[in-house]
Backbone bond lengths (Angstrom), bond angles and torsions (degrees), N, CA, C in turn:
res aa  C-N    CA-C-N  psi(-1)  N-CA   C-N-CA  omega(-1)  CA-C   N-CA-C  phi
1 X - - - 1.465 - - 1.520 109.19 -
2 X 1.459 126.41 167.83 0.925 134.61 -178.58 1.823 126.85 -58.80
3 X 1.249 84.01 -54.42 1.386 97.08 161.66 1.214 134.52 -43.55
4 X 1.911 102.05 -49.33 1.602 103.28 -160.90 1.809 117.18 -55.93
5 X 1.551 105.14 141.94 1.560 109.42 178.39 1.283 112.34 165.67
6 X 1.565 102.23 -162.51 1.773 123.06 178.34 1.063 103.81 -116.47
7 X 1.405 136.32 111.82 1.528 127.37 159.72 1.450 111.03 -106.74
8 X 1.819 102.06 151.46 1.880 102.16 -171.10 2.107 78.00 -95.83
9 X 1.061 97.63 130.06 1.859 87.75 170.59 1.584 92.68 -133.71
10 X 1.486 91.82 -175.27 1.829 118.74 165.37 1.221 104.43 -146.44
11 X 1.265 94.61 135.84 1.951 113.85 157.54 1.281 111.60 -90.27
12 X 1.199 114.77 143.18 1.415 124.83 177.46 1.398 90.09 -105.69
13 X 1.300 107.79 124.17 1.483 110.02 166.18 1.843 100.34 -135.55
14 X 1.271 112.83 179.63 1.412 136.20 169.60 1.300 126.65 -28.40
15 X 1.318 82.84 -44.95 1.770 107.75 -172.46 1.171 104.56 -107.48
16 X 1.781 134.21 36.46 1.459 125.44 174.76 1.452 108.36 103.46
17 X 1.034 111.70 -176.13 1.357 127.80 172.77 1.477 119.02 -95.55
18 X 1.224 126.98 135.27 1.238 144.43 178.75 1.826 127.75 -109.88
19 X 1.356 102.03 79.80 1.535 97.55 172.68 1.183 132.23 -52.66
20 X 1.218 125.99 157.95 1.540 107.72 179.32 1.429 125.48 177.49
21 X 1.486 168.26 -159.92 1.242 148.20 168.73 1.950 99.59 -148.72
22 X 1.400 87.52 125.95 1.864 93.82 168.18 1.460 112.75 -109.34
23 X 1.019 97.69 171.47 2.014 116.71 178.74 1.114 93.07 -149.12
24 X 1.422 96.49 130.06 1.526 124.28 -178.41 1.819 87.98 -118.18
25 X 1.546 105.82 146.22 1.454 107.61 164.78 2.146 101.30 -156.56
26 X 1.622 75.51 122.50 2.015 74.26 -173.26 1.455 114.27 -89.04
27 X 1.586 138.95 168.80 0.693 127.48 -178.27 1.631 101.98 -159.96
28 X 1.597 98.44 74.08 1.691 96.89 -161.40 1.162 96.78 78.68
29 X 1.638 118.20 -146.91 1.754 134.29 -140.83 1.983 79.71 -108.01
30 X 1.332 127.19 19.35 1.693 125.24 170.31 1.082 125.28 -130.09
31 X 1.269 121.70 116.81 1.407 147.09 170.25 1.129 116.61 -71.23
32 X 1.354 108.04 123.93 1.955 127.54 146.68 0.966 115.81 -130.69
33 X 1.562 107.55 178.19 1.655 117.39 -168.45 1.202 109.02 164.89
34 X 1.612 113.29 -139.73 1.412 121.70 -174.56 1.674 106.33 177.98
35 X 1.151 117.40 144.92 0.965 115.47 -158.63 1.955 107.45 -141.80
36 X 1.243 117.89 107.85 1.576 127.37 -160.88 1.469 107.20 -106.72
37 X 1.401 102.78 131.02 1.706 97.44 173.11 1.761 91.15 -157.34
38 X 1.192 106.95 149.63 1.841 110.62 -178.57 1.198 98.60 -77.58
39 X 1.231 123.52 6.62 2.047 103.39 177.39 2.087 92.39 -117.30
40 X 1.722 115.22 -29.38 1.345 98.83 173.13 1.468 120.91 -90.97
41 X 1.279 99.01 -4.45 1.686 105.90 -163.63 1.440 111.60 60.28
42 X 1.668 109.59 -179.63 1.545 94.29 -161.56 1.322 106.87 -102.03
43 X 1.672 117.98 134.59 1.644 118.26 -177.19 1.428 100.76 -139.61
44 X 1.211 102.34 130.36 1.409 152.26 167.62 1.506 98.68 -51.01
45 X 1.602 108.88 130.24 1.850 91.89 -174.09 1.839 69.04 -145.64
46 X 1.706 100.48 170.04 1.528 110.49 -168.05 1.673 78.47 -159.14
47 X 1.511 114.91 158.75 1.771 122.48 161.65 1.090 99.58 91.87
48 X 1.542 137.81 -0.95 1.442 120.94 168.91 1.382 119.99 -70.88
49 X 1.272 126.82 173.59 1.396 137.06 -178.68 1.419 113.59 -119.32
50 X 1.674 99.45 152.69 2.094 86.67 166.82 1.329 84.92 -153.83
51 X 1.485 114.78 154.32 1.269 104.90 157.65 1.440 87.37 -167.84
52 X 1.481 89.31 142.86 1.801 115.10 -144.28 1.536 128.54 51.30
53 X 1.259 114.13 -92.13 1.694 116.36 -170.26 1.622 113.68 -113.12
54 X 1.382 94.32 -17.44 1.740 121.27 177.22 1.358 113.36 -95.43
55 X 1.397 93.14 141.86 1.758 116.43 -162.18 1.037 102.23 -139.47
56 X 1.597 123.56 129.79 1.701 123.38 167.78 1.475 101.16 -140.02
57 X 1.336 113.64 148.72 1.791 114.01 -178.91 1.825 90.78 -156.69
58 X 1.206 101.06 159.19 1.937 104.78 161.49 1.725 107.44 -116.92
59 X 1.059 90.42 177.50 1.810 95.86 178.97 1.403 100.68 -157.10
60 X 1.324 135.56 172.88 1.265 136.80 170.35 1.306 113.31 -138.73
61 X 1.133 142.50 127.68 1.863 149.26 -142.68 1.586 92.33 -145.36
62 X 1.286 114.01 144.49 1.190 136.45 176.14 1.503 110.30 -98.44
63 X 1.343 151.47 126.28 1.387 156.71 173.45 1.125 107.67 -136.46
64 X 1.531 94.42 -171.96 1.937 101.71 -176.50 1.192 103.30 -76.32
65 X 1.518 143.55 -8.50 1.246 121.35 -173.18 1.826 103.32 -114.29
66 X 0.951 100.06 19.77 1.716 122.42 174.55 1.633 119.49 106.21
67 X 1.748 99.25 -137.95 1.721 89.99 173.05 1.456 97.64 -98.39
68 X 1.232 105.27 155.15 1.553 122.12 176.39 1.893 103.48 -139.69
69 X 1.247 112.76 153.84 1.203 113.25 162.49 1.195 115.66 -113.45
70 X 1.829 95.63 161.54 1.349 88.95 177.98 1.828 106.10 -136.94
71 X 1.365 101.01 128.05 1.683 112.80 -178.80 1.495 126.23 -82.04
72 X 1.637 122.19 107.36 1.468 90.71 -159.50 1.242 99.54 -111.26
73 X 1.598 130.76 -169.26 1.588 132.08 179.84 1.729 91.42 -176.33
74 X 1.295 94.74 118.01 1.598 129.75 -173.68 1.399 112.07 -104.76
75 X 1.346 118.24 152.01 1.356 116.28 156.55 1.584 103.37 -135.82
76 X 1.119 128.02 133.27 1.520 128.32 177.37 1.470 115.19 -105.98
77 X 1.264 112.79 117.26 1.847 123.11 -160.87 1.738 82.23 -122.92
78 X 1.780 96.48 120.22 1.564 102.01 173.60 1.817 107.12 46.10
79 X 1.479 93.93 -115.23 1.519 118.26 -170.41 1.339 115.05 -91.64
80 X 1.788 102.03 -25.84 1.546 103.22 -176.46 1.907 110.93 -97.83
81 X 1.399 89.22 157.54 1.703 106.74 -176.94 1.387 104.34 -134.87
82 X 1.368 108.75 132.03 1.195 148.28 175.15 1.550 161.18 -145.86
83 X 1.297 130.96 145.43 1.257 107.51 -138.45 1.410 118.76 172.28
84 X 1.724 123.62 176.14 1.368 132.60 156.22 1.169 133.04 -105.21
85 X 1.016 129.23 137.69 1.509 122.55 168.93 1.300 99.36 -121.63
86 X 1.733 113.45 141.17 1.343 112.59 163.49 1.449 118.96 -114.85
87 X 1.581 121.12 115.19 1.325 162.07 133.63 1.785 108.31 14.09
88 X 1.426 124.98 15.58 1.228 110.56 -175.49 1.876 98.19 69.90
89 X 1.639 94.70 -145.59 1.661 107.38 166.54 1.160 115.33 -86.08
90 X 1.406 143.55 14.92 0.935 135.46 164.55 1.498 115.23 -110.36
91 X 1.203 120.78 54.93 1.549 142.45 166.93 1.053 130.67 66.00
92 X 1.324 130.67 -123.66 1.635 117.31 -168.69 1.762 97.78 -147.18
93 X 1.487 113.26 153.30 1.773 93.39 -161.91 1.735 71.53 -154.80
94 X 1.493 105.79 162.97 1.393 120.62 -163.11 1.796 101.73 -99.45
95 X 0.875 102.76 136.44 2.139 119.34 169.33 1.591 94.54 -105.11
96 X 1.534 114.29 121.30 1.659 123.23 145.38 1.568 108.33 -132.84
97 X 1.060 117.32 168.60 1.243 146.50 176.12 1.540 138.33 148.21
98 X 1.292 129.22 -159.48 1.429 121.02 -150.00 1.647 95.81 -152.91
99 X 1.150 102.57 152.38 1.834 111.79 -162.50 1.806 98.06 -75.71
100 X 1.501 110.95 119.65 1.571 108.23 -178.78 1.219 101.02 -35.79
């Protein structure tokens, strides 16, 4: 699928920018992977969906202000990936990057 891969990305969130590397892996119209950032550490997510160029999965990360989830929705153009993630209650912060 289009999607499937390694991307080096960043989230823009609140608190700065967040480098970091995902794996997308399709399986039909279902997504897995894993998803690494030095402020979520790396988590393993399963139950996402894609169908066509669009990708959405959740994950749930532990921080100082507890667990929060996080909802994402991708679009994969060629090499590039892009997108939203939403932040728990603390809003919605941008995903870009480019296929390792």
């Amino acid at each position: 699928m289009a999607v499937d891969g390694t991307y080096n990305i960043e989230v823009q969130t609140q608190m700065g920018n967040q480098p970091g590397k995902l794996t997308l892996k399709t399986d039909g119209d279902s997504l897995s992977g894993s998803f690494n950032t030095q402020m979520a550490g790396e988590q393993a997510f399963s139950g996402g969906t894609v169908s066509g160029d669009e990708a959405t999965w959740s994950i749930s990360v532990s921080g100082p202000m507890g667990q929060m989830k996080l909802d994402f929705k991708v679009k994969v153009t060629g090499d590039d990936i892009s997108g939203q993630v939403q932040l728990g209650s603390f809003g919605t912060g941008n995903i870009k990057g480019k296929r390792a």
